[in-house]
C-alpha angles and dihedrals in degrees: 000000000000113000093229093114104038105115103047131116124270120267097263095047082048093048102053094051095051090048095059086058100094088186088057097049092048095049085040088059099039089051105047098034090062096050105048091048089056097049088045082063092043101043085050093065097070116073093199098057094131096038081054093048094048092050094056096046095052091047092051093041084049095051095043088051095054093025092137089056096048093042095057086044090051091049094046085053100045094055094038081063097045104275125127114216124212122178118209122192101204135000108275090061091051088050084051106048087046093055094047093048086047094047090050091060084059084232121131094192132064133186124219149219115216099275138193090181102042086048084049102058088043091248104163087051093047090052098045092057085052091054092258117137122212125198123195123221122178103096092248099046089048084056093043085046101041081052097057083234141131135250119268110176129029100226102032094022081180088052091118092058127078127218095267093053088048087052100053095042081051085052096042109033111032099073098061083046089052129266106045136221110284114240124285093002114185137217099246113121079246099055098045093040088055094046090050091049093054098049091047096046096076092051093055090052100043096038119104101181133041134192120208136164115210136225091227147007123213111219099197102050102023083245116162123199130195121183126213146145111213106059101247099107097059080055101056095040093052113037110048118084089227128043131186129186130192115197138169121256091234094051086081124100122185100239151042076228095069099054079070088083108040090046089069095031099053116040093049094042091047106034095009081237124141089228129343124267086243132026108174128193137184140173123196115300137308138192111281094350126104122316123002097211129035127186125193122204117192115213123212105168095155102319091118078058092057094035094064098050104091088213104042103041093084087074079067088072096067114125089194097249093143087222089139086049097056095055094030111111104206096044083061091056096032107035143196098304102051088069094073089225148083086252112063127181127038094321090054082048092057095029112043091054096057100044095047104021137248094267099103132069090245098052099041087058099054108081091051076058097107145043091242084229083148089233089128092048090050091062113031104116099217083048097248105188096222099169091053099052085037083065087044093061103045086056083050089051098041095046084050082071123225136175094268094039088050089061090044094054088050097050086043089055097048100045080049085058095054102042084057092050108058101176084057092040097053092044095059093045086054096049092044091053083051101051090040090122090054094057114108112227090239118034111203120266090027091089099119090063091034090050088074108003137059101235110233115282109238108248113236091258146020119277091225091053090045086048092049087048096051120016094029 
């Protein structure tokens, strides 16, 4: 994955800091709690929810099973229609091959769909250091853009900003990005959404060349689909002479079938919507109709890694809709940025560590990242089981070594011992139950649970010697 985060605290450290911003709580729990009442209605109108469900977690399981298999035929496909197909292993080979597409067209801009892949090799910045200028164009990414921010929510990636922030990074930032603001904008959705449309306008219509990612990938015609709901996209896949899409090697299913099942999932589990205002496809090139040339690059990034972990592969299913984001309750206090990643929430949890590793501070932090309460697992709509390969990759971090996880294998391995041993582990209950007035309400080193919570008070006596006294 791209290096824009290293660097960056811990989650905890991160955390802490976001949970102390009352304006970003509150747009945090506006935001969230709106959507995912209006998903929980959606999602009630079809009887079928869990067969649905079901469906799109054994076709993913399927294709990720015989990925190799689906990937040659894609790319068979793809080229048979026009396309031409390129495979990068890491990010720096997909920044590469996109810069040099974009040099070839003799172009220095490029316009964008709203893109995971694209934010997590770090694109825009790679371009940018090759003279290339890349304009955003989905509403929240221009926002995110215009701000000099990062994303911090995969559906709504503006999701931390209300509408009068919106409005003063419209005044102060658009006009060195081109069209500015116009005067006296307000901060009304209709206001800023004209003043957007404008500004964007002129770029649609200047722009040879555009950059997308795509939902899905059908393996059987070389058909791309990318799902929105403003409009922009359809833009930026149809009027540039050149298109180039970078997509993820687990975003491909076998058949135009299969689309059947995503098309109702979705939709209603991202924008609580029965179907979205646009669903675009597109399959190589043809003769007077959209862009002449299309180019697919293939992004591994660490997917083959999680691929080949029997537990944390199913992280690999998501279709990107942020419903776990949406219920989980420490994405709502601690918000998109503290995750150090593209991915935020529970997914970006399970996800980022496997696709960059557990050797950094950030990394490491992510899979204590969540209360394992299972709401995210409740409502995924391909049934990832994040709390179990949460679990997974605390066992992964633990076993990788570290000064504190030293000290917790060792405390494991003694209270092991102890547990074995039942004349040792009775006698320091006992003594413990002895010495309870002596405990300080807070032991050193247990700061992180005393910081919020009383620690248990010790009962007068054992539970196996009360047990012996009265049940034996």
């Amino acid at each position: 994955m791209s290096g824009t985060f290293v660097g960056m605290p811990a989650f905890p450290k991160a955390a802490r800091e976001a949970v102390h911003d009352a304006t970003l709580r509150g747009n945090l729990r506006h935001a969230t709690h709106t959507i995912r009442d209006k998903r929980a209605r959606a999602v009630a109108e079809l009887a079928d929810w869990q067969e649905l469900r079901e469906a799109g977690r054994r076709i993913k399981d399927h294709t990720l099973r015989h990925l190799d298999r689906h990937l040659v035929q894609l790319e068979e496909s793809v080229t048979a229609a026009g396309g031409t197909v390129h495979w990068a292993a890491d990010a720096d080979e997909a920044n590469r091959i996109v810069a040099g597409l974009v040099r070839a067209t003799g172009e220095s801009e490029v316009v964008k769909v709203k893109s995971m892949a694209t934010q997590e090799i770090g694109l825009n910045e790679a371009l940018a250091a090759e003279g290339i200028h890349a304009y955003e164009t989905d509403l929240a990414e221009l926002i995110v853009q215009l701000g000099d921010d990062r994303p911090s929510h995969i559906l709504v990636p503006a999701i931390h900003r209300n509408r009068r922030e919106i409005r003063d990074i419209f005044r102060a930032q658009m006009g060195s990005w081109g069209r500015p603001a116009p005067e006296g904008l307000g901060d009304t959705p209709a206001e800023l959404a004209e003043a957007a449309r404008l500004h964007l306008r002129e770029k649609f219509l200047r722009a040879k060349v555009g950059v997308s990612g795509a939902n899905f990938m059908v393996a059987e015609t070389g058909t791309l689909v990318v799902f929105e709901s403003e409009g922009n996209g359809r833009m930026c896949l149809t009027l540039p002479e050149t298109l180039i899409s970078v997509v993820g090697i687990e975003k491909v299913v076998p058949t135009w079938q299969d689309l059947e099942v995503f098309l109702q999932t979705l939709p209603r589990s991202s924008t609580a919507e029965r179907m979205n205002p646009y669903t675009s496809m597109w399959t190589g090139t043809a003769d007077d109709d959209g862009p002449s040339a299309f180019h697919l690059v293939l992004l591994d990034n660490g997917r083959t890694d999680a691929l080949a972990d029997d537990v944390g592969r199913q992280a690999l299913r998501c279709i990107r809709c942020s419903a776990c984001l949406n219920v989980c309750p420490v994405y709502e206090r601690a918000g998109g940025h503290a995750y150090g990643s593209v991915y935020p929430g529970p997914i970006g949890a399970v996800l980022t560590p496997q696709l960059r590793g557990t050797t950094s501070e950030i990394d490491a932090s992510l899979p204590y990242a969540s209360t394992l309460c299972g709401a995210c697992y409740e409502v995924c709509p391909v049934a990832i089981d994040i709390p179990e390969v949460l679990v997974h990759l605390r066992e992964r971090v633990v076993e990788g070594g570290g000064p504190g996880h030293r000290l917790e294998r060792a405390a494991m391995k003694a209270a092991g011992w102890a547990m074995d041993h039942p004349r040792a582990m009775a006698a320091g209950e006992r003594a413990a139950a002895r010495t309870r007035a002596l405990h300080p309400r807070r032991p050193p080193g247990a700061g992180a649970w005393t910081d919020s919570r009383d620690l248990p008070q010790l009962p007068a006596e054992p539970f196996r010697d009360w047990w012996r006294k009265n049940r034996a």
